[in-house]
DSSP file (Angstrom, degrees, kcal/mol; ACC not computed):
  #  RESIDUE AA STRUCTURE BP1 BP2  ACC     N-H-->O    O-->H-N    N-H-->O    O-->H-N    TCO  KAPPA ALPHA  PHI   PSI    X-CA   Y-CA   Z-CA
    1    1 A X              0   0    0      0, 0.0   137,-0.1     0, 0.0   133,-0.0   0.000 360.0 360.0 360.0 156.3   62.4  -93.7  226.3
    2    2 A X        -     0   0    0      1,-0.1     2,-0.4   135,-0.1   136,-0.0  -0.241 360.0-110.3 -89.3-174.2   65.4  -91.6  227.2
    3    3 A X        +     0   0    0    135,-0.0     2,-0.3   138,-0.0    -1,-0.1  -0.947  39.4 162.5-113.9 131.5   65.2  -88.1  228.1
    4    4 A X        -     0   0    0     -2,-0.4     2,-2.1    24,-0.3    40,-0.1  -0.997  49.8-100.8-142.4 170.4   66.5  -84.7  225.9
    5    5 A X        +     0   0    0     -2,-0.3    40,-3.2    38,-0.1    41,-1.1  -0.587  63.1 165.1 -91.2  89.8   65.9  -81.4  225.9
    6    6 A X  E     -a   46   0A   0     -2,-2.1    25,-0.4    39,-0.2    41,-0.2  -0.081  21.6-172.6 -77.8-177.3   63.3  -81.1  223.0
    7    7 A X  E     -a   47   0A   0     39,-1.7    41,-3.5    23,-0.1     2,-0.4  -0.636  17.1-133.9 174.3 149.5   60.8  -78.9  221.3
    8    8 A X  E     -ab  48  32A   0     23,-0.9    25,-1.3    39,-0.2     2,-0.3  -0.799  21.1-178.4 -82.2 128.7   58.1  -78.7  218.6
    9    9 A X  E     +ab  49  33A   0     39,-2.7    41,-1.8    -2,-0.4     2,-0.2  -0.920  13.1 158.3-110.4 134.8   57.9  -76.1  216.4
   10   10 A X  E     -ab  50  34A   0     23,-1.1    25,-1.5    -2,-0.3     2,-0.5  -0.952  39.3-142.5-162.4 163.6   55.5  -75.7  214.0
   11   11 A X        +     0   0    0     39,-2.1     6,-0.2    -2,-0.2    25,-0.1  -0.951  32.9 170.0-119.7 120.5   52.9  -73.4  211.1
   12   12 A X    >   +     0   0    0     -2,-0.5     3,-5.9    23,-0.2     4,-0.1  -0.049  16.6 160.1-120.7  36.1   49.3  -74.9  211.0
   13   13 A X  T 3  S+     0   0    0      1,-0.3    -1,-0.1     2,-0.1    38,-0.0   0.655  85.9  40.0   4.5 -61.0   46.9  -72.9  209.2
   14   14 A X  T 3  S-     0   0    0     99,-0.1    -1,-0.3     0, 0.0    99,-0.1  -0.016 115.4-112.0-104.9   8.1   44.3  -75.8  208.7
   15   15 A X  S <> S+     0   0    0     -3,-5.9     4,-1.4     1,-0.1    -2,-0.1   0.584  90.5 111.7  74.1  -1.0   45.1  -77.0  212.5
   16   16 A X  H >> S+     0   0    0      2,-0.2     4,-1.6    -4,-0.1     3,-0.7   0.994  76.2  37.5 -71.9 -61.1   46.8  -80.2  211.0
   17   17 A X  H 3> S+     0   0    0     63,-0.3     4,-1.4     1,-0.3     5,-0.4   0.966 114.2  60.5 -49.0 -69.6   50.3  -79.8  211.8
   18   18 A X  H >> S+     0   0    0      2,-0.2     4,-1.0     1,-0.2     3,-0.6   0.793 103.1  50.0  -0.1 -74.3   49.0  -78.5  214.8
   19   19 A X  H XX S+     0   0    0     -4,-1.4     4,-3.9    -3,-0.7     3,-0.8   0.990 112.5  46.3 -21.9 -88.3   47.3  -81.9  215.5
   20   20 A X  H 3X S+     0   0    0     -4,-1.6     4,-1.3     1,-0.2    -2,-0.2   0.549 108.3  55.6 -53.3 -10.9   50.3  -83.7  214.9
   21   21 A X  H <X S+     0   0    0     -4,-1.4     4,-0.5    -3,-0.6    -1,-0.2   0.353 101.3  60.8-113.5  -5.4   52.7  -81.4  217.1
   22   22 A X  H <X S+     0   0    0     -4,-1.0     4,-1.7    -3,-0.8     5,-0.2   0.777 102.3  46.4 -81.2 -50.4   50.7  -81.9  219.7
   23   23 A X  H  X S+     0   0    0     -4,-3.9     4,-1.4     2,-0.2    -2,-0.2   0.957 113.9  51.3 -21.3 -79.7   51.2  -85.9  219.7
   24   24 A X  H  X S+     0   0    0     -4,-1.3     4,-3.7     1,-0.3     3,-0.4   0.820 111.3  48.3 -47.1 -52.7   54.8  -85.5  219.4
   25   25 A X  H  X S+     0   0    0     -4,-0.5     4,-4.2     1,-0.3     5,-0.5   0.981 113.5  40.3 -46.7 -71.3   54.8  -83.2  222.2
   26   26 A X  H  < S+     0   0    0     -4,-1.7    -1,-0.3     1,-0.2    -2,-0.2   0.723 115.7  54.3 -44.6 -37.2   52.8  -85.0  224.8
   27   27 A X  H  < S+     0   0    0     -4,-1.4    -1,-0.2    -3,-0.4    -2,-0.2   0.840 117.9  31.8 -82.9 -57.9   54.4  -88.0  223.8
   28   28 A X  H  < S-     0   0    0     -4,-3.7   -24,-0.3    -5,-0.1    -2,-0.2   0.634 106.3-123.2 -59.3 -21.5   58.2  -86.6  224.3
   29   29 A X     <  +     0   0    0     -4,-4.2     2,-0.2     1,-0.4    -3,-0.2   0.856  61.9 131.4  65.2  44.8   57.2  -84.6  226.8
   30   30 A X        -     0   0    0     -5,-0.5    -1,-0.4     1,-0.2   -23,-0.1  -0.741  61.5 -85.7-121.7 166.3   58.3  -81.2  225.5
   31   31 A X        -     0   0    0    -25,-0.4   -23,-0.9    -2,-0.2    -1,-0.2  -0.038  40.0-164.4 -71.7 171.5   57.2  -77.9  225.0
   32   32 A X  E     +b    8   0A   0    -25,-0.2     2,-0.3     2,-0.1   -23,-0.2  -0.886  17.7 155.4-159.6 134.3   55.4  -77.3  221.7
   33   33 A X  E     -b    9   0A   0    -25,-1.3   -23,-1.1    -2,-0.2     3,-0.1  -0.987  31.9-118.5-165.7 134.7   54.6  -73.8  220.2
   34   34 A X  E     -b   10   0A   0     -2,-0.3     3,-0.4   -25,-0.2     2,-0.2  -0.514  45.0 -66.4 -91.2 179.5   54.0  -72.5  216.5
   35   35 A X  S    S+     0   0    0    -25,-1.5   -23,-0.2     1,-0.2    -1,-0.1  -0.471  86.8  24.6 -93.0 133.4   55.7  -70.2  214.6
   36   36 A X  S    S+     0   0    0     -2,-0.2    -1,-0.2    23,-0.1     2,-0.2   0.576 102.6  46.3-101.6 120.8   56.0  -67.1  215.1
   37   37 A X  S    S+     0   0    0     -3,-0.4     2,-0.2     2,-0.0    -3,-0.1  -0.375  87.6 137.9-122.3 163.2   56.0  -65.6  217.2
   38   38 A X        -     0   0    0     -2,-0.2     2,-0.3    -5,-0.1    -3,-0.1  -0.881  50.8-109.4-126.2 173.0   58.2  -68.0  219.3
   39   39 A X        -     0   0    0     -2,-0.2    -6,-0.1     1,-0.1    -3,-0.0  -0.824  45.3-103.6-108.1-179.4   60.8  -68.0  221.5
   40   40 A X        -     0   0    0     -2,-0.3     2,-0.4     1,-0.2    -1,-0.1   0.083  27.2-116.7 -74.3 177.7   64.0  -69.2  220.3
   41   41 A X        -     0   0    0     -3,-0.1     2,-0.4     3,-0.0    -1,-0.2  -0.798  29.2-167.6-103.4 153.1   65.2  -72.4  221.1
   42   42 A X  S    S-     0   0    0     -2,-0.4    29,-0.2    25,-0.0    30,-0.1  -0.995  71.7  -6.5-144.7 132.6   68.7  -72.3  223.4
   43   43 A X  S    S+     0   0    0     27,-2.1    29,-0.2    -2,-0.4    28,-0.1   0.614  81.2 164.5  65.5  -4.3   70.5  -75.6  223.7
   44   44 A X  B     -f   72   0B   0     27,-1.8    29,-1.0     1,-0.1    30,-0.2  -0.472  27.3-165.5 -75.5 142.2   68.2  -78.1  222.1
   45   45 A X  S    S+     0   0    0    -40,-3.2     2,-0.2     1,-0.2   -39,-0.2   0.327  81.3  16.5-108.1   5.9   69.4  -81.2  221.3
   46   46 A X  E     -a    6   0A   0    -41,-1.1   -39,-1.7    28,-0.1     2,-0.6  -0.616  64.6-169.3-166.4 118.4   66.5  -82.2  219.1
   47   47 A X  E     -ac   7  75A   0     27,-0.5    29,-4.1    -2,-0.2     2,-0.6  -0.827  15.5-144.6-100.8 122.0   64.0  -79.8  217.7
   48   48 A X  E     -ac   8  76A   0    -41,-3.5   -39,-2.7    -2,-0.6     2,-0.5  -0.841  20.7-166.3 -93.7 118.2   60.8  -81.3  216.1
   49   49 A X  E     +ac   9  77A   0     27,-1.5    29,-1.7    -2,-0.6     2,-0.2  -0.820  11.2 175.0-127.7 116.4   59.8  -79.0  213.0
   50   50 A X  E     +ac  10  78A   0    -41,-1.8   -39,-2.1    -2,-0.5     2,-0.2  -0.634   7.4 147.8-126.9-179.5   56.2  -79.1  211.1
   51   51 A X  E     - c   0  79A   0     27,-0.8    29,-2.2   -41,-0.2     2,-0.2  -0.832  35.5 -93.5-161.9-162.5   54.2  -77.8  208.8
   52   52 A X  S    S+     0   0    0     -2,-0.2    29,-0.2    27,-0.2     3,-0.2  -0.466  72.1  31.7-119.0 175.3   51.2  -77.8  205.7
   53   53 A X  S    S-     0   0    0     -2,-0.2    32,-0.3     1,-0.2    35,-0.2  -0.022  79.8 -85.9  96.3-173.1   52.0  -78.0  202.5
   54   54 A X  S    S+     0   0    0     33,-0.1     2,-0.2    34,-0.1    -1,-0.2  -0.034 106.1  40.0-135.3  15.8   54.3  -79.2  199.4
   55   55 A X  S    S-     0   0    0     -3,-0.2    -3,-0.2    30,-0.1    33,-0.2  -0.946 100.0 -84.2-157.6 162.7   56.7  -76.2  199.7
   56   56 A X        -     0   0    0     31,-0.3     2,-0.2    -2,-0.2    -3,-0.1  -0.317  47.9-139.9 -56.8 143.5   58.6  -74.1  202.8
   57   57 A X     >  -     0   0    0     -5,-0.1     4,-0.5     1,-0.1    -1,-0.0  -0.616  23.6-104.0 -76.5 141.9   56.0  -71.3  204.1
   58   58 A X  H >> S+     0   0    0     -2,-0.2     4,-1.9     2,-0.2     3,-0.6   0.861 114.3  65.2 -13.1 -63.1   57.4  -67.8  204.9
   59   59 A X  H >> S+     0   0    0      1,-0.3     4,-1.9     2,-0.2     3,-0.5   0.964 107.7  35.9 -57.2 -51.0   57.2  -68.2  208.5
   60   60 A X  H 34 S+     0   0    0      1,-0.2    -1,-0.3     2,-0.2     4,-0.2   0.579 110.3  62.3 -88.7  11.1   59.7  -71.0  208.7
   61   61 A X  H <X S+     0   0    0     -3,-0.6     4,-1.4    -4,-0.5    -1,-0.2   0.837 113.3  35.5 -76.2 -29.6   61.8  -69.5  206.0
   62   62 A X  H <X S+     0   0    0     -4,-1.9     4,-0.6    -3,-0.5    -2,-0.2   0.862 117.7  54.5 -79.6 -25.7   62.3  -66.4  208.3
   63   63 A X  H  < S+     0   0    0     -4,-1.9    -1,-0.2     1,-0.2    -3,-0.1   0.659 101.6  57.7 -96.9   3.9   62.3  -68.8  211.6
   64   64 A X  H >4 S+     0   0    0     -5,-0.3     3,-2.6    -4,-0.2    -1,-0.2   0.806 105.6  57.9 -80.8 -51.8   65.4  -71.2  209.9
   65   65 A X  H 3< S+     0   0    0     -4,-1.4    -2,-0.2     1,-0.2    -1,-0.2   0.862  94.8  57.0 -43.4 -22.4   67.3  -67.7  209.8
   66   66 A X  T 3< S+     0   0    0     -4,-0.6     2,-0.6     2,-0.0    -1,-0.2   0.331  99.7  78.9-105.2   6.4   67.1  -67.0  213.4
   67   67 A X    <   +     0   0    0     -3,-2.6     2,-0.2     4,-0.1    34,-0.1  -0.895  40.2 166.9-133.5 144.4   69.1  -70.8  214.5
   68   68 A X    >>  -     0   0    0     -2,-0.6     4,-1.5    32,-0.1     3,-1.1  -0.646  59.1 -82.8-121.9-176.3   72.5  -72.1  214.7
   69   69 A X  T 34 S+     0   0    0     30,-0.4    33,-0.1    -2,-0.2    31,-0.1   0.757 126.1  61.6 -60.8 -32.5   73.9  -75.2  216.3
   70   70 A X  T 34 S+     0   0    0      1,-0.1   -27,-2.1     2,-0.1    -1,-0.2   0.567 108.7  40.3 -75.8  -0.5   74.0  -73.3  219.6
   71   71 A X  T <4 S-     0   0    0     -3,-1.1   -27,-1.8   -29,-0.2     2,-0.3   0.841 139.7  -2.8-107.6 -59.8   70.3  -72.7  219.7
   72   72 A X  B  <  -f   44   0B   0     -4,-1.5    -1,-0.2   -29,-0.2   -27,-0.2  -0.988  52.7-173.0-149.6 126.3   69.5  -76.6  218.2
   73   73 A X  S    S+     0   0    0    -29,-1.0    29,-1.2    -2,-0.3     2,-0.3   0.577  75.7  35.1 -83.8 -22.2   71.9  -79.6  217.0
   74   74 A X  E     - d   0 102A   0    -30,-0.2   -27,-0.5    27,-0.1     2,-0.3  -0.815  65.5-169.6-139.0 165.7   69.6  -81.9  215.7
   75   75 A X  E     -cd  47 103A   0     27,-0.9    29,-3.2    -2,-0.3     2,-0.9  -0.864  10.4-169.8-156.7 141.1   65.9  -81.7  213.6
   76   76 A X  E     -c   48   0A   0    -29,-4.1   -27,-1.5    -2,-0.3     2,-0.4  -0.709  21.5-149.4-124.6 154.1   63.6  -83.9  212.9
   77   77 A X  E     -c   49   0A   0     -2,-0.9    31,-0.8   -29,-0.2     2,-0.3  -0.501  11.7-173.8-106.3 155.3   60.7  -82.5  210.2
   78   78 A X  E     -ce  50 108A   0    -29,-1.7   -27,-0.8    -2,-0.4     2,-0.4  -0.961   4.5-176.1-124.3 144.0   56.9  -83.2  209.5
   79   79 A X  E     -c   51   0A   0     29,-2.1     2,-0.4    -2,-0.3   -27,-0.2  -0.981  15.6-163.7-147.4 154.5   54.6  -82.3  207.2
   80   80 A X        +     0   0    0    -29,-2.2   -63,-0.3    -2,-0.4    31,-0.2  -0.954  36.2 143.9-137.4 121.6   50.6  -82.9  206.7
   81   81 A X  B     -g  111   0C   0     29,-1.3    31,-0.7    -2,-0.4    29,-0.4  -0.502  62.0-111.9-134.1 179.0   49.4  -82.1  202.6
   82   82 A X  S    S+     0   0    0     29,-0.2    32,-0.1     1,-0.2    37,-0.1   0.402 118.5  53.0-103.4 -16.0   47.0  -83.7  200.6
   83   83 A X  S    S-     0   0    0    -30,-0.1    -1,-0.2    27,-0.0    28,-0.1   0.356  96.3-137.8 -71.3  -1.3   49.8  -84.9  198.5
   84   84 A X        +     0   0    0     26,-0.1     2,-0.2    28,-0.1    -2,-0.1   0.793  46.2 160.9  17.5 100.3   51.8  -86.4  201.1
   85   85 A X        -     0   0    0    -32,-0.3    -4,-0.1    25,-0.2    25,-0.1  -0.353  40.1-164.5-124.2-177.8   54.7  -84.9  199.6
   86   86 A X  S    S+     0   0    0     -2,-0.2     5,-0.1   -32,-0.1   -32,-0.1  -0.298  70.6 101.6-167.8  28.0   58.4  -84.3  201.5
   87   87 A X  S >> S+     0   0    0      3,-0.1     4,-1.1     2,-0.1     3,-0.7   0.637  85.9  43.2-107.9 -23.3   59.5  -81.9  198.6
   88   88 A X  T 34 S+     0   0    0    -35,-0.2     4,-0.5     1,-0.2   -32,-0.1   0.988 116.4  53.3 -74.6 -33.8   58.6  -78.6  201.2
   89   89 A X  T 3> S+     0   0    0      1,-0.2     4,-0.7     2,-0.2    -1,-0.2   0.212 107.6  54.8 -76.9   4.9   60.7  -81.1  204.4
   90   90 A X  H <> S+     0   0    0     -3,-0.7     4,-1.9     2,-0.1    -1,-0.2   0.564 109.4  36.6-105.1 -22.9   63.4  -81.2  201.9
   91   91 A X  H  X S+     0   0    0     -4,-1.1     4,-0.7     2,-0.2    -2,-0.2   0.731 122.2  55.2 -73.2  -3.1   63.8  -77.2  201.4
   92   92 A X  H >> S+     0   0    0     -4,-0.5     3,-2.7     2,-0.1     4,-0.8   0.962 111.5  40.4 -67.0 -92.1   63.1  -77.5  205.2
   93   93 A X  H 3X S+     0   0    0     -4,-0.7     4,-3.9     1,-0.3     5,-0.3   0.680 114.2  48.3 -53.0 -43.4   65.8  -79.7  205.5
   94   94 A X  H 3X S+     0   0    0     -4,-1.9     4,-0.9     1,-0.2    -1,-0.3   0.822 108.9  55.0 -75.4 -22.9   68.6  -78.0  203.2
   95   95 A X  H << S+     0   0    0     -3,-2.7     4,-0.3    -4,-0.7    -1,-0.2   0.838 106.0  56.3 -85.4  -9.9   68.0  -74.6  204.7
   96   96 A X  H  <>S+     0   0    0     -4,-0.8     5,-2.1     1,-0.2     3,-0.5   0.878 107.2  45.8 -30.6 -65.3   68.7  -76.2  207.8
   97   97 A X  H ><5S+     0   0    0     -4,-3.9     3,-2.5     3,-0.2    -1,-0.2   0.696  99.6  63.5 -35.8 -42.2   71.6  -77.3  206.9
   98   98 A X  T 3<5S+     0   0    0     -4,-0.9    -1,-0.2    -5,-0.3    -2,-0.1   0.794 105.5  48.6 -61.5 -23.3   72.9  -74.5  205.4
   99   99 A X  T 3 5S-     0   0    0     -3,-0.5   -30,-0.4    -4,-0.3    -1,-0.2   0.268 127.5-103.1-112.3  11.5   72.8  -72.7  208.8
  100  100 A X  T < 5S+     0   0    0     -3,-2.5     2,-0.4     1,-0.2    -3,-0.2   0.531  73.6 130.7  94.9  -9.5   74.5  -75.9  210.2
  101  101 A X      < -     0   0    0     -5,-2.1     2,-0.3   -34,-0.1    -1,-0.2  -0.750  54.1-112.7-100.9 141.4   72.0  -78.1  212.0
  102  102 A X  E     -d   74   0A   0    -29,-1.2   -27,-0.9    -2,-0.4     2,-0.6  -0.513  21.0-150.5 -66.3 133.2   71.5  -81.6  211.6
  103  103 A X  E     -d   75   0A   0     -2,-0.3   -27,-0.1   -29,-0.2    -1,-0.0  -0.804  21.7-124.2-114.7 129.2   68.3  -83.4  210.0
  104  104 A X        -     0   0    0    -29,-3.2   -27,-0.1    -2,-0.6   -11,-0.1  -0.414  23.8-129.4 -63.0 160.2   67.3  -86.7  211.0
  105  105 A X  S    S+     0   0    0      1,-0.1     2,-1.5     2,-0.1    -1,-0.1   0.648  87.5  81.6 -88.8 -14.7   67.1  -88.7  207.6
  106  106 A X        -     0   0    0     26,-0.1    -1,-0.1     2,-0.0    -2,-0.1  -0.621  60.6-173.6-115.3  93.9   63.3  -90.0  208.4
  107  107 A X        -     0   0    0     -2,-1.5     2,-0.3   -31,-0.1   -29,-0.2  -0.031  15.9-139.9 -45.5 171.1   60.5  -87.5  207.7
  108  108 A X  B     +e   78   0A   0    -31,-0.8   -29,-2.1     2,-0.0     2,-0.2  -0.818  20.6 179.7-137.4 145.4   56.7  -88.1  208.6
  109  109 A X        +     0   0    0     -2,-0.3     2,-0.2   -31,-0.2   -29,-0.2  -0.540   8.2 172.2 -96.7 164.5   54.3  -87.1  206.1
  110  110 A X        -     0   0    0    -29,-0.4   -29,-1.3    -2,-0.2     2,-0.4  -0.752  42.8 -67.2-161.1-178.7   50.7  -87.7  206.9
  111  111 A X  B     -g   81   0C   0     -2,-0.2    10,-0.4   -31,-0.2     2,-0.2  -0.572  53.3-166.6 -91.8 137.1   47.6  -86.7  205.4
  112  112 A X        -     0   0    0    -31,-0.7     7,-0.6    -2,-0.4   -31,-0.2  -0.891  31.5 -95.4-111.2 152.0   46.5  -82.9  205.3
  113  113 A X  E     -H  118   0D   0     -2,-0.2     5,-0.3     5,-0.2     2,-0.2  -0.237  44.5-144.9 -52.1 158.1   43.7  -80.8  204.6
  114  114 A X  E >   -H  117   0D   0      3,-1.7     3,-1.6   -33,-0.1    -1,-0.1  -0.750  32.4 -95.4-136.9 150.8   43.8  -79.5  200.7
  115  115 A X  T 3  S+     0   0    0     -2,-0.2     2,-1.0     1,-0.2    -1,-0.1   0.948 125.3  25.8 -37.9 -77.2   42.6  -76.0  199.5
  116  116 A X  T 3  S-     0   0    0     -3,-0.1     2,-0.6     0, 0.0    -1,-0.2  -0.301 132.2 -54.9 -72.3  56.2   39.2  -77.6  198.6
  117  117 A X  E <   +H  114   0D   0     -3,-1.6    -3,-1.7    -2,-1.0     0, 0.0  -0.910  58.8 149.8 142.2-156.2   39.1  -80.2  200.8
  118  118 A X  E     -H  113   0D   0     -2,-0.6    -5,-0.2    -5,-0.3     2,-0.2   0.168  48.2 -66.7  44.2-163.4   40.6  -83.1  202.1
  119  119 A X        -     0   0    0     -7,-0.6     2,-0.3    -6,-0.1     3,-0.1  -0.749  39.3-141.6-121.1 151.4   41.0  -85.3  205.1
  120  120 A X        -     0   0    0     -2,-0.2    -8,-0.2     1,-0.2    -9,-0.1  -0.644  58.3 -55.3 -96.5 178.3   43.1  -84.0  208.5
  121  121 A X        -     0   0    0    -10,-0.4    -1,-0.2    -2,-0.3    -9,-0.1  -0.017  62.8-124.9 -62.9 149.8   45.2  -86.5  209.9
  122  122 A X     >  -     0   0    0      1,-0.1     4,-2.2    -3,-0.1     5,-0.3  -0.304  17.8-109.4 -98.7 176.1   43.8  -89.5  210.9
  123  123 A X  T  4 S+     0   0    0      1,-0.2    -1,-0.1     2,-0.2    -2,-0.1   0.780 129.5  47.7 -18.1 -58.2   43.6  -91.7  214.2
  124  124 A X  T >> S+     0   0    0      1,-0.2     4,-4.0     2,-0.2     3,-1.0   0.800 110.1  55.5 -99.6 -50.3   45.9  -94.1  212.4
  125  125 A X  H 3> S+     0   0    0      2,-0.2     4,-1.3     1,-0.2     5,-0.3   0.974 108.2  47.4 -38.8 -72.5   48.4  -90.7  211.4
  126  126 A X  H 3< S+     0   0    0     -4,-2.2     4,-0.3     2,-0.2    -2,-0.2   0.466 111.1  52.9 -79.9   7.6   48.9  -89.5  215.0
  127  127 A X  H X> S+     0   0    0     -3,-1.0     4,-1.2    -5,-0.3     3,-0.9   0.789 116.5  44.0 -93.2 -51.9   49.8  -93.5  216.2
  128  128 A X  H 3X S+     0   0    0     -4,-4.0     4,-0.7     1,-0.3    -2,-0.2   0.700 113.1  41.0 -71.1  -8.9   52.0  -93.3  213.7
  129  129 A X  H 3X S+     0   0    0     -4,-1.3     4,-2.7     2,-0.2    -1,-0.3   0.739 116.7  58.7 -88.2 -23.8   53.9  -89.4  214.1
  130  130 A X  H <4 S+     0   0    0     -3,-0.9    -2,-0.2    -4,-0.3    -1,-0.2   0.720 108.9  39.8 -97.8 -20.4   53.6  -90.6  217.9
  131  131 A X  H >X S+     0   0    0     -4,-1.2     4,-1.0     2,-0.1     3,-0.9   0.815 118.8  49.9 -98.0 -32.1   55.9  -93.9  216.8
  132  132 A X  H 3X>S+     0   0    0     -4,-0.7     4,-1.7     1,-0.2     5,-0.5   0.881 107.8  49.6 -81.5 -35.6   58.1  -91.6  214.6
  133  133 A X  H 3<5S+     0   0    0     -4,-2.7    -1,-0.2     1,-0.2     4,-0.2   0.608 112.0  49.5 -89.2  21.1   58.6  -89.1  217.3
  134  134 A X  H <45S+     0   0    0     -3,-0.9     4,-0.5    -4,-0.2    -1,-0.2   0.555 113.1  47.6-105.5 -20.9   59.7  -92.0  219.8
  135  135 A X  H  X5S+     0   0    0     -4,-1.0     4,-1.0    -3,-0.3    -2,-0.2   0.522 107.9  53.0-103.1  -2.3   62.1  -93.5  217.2
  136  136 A X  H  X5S+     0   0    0     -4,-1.7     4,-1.8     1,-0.1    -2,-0.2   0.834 111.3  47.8 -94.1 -39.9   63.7  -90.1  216.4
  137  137 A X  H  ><S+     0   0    0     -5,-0.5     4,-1.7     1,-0.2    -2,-0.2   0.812 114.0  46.6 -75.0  -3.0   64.4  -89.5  220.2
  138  138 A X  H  > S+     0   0    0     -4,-0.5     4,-1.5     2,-0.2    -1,-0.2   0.809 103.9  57.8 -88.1 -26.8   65.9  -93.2  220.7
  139  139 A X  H >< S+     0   0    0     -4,-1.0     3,-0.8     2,-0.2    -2,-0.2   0.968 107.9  46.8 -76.1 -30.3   67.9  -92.8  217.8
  140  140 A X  H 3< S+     0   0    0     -4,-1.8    -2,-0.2     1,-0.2    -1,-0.2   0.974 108.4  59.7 -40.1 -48.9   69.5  -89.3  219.9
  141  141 A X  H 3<        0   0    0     -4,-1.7    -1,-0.2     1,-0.2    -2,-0.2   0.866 360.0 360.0 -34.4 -51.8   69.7  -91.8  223.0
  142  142 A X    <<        0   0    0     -4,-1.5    -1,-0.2    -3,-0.8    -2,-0.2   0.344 360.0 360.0 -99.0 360.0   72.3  -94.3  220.7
């Protein structure tokens, strides 16, 4: 697997995202640190950014303001809900944009805890964010 200068970002409430940003991390071999506070990112060429839910949280609405392309060029998003949904990793993704950074086209959703309920991600979840966050850093390599 190639080498870049990553990082995980992420808001875990219910310890799922959490979960999963820990994979990624350990597996890329980058730092990994929720939201906020954080420090900024300088110079990353591929920033992994997760969360809970079926829409953007506060915290990463304020923590999209604070990056440009000189802080991170690339992102690649997560989420664990009970819906496995990608409609909060697309207001993710478009305020990204807005501010100029690139989004990988290939979420991963996984299973999340629910208000009343539900399952966190499973065994089977973290093989697979652990295969997603191997294929988002070969596709920077190419």
């Amino acid at each position: 697997m190639a080498k870049i200068k990553g990082r995980v970002h992420y808001v875990s409430p219910k310890g799922c995202a959490e979960m999963v940003a820990e994979v990624i991390a350990r597996e890329v071999g980058c730092p990994k640190e929720a939201l906020l506070p954080a420090y900024l990112p300088v110079g990353t060429t591929l920033m992994f950014l997760g969360g809970e839910g079926t829409k953007m949280d506060k915290t990463t609405a304020e923590f999209l303001k604070s990056l440009d392309p000189s802080r991170v060029t690339y992102a690649a998003l997560f989420s664990c809900n009970s819906k496995l949904s990608d409609a909060g990793l697309q207001q993710v993704k478009a305020g990204l944009e807005e501010r100029g950074i690139k989004v990988l086209d290939k979420f991963f959703v996984c299973t999340g805890k629910a208000m009343f309920g539900g399952k966190m991600p499973s065994e089977e979840d973290l093989k697979n964010a652990k295969a997603w966050a191997i294929e988002c850093i070969e596709k920077m390599a190419n």
